[in-house]
C-alpha positions in Angstrom: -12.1 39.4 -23.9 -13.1 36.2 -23.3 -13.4 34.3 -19.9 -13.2 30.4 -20.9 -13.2 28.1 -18.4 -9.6 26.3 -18.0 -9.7 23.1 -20.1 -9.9 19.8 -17.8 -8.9 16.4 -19.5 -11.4 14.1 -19.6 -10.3 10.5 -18.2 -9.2 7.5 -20.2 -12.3 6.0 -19.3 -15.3 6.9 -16.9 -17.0 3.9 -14.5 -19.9 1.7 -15.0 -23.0 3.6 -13.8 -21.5 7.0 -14.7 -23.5 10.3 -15.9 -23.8 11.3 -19.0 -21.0 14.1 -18.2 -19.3 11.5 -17.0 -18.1 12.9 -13.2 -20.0 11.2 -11.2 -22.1 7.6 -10.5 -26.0 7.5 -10.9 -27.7 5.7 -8.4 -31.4 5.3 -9.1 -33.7 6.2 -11.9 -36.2 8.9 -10.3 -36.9 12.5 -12.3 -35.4 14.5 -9.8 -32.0 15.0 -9.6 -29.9 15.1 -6.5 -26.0 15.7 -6.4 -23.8 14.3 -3.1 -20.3 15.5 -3.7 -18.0 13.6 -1.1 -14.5 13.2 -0.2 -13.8 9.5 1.4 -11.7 11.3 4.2 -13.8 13.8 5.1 -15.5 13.1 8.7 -18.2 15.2 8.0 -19.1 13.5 4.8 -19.2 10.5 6.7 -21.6 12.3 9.5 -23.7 13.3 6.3 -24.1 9.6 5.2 -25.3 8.6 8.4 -27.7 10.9 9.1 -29.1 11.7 5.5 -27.6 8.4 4.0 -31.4 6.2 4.7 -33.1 9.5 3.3 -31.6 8.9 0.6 -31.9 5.3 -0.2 -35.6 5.5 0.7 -36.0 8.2 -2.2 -33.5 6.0 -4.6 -35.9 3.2 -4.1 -39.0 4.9 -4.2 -38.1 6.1 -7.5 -38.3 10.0 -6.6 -34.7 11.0 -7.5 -32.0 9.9 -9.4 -28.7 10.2 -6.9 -25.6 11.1 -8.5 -22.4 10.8 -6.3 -19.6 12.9 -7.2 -16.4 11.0 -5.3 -13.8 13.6 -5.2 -10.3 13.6 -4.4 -10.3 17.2 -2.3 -8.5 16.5 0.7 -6.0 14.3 -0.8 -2.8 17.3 1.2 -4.6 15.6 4.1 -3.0 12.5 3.9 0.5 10.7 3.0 -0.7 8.7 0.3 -3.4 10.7 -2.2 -6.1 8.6 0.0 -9.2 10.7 -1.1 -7.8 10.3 -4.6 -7.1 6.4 -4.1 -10.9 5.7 -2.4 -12.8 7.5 -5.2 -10.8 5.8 -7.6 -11.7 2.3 -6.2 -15.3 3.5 -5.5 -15.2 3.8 -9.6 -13.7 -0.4 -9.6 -16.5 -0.5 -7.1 -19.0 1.0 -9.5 -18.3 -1.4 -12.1 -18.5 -4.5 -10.2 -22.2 -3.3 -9.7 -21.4 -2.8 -6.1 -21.0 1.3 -6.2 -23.3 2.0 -2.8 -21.9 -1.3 -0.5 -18.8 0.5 -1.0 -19.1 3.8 -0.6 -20.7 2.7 2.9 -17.9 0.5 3.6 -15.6 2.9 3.0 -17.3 5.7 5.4 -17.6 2.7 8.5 -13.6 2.2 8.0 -13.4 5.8 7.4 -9.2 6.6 8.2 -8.5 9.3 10.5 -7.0 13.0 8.2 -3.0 13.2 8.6 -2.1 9.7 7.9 -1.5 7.6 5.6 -5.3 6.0 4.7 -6.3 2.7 3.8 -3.5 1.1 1.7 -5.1 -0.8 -1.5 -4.8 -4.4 0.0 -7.3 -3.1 2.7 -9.1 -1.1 -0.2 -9.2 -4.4 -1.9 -10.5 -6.0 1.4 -13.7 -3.9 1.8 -14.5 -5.1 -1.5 -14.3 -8.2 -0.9 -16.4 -8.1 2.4 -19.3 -6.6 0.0 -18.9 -8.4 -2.6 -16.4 -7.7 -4.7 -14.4 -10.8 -4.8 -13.8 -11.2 -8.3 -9.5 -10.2 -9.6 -11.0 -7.4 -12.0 -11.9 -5.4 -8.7 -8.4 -6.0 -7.5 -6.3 -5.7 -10.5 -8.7 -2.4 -10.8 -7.5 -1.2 -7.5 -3.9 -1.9 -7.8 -3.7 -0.5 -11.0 -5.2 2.9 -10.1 -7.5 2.3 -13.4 -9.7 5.1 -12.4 -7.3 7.9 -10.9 -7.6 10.2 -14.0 -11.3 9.8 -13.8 -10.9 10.8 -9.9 -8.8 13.9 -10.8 -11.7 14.9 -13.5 -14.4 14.4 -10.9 -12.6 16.8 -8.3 -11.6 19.3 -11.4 -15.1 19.3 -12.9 -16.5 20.0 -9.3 -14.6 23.0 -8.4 -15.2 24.4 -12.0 -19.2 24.2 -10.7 -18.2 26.1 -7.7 -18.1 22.8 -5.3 -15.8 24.9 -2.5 -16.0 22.0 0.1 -17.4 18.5 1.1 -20.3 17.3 1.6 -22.1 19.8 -0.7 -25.2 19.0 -1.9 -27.7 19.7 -5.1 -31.5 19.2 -5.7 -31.8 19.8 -9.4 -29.0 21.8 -9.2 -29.1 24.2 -6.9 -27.4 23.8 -3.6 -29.0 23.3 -0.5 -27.9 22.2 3.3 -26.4 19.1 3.1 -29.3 17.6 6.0 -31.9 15.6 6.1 -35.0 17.8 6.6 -33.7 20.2 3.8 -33.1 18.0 1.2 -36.1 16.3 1.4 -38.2 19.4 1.4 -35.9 20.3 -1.8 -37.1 17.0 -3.8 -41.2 17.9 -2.7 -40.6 21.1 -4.0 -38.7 19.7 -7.1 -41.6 16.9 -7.7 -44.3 19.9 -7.3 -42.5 21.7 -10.3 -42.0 18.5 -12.4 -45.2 16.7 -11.5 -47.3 20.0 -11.6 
């Protein structure tokens, strides 16, 4: 008997900036490959942007990894409105204004506390603006929940790769503590395989 994996529909379309599988945005170019899956409610996400968040960068523009941020809609029962589900959408709007990153850490500094309502999409709207993402086609992105499917892929897609809670985080896909110190000794240890 077979054990296939329950189909998940892929979304009408995927963002600007998407990998190739299409559930996530690639930030940088580097040869190792690191995985950040996030929830936009999620206060410890949040605590794992600030504290590994310039780790990051610095690695992203030092060309040693290739970031792929997985936006997922997991805690959307924690609020009234499908918040997570609404943020990673935008974040894909976000993504293909060529602003992905600005947003993603506006929307952790205006992060809305769990049991409420969230940001509504005139604020979501707003924090793009503020980084640069004053065009309409950002807005009428927004408004029109353009990338909501794609959000409901990346969550489904995660879970099917064993992603039981945010932040999790991969170095070449294997998971590691989502910290600092243990991701970066991950990516030596990756570079040492690849390089050697």
């Amino acid at each position: 008997m077979s054990t296939q994996a329950p189909h998940i529909s892929l979304p009408s379309r995927v963002p600007a900036g998407a990998s190739p599988s299409g559930d996530g945005i690639v930030v940088g170019t580097g040869s190792v490959q690191v995985d950040a899956f996030i929830d936009f409610l999620c206060p410890y996400c949040k605590q794992f942007e600030e504290r590994s968040g310039p780790l990051l960068d610095e690695l992203v523009a030092n060309e040693a990894i290739s970031l792929v941020y997985h936006p997922m809609g997991f805690l959307d029962g924690l609020s009234t409105t499908r918040y997570s589900s609404r943020a990673s959408a935008a974040s894909g709007c976000a993504s293909d204004g060529g602003h992905f990153t600005e947003y993603l850490y506006a929307l952790f500094a205006n992060q809305p506390p769990e049991g409420g309502p969230g940001l509504s999409d005139d604020e979501l709207i707003q924090l793009g603006q503020a980084v640069g993402l004053a065009d309409s086609s950002f807005a009428g992105c927004v408004r029109q929940g353009v990338y909501l499917d794609w959000s409901s892929y990346v969550t489904a897609t995660a879970i099917q790769r064993g992603v039981g809670g945010t932040p999790t985080v991969a170095v070449e896909g294997v998971a590691v503590p989502a910290n600092p110190r243990t991701i970066l000794a991950a990516v030596r240890a990756a570079h040492a395989r690849v390089d050697g």
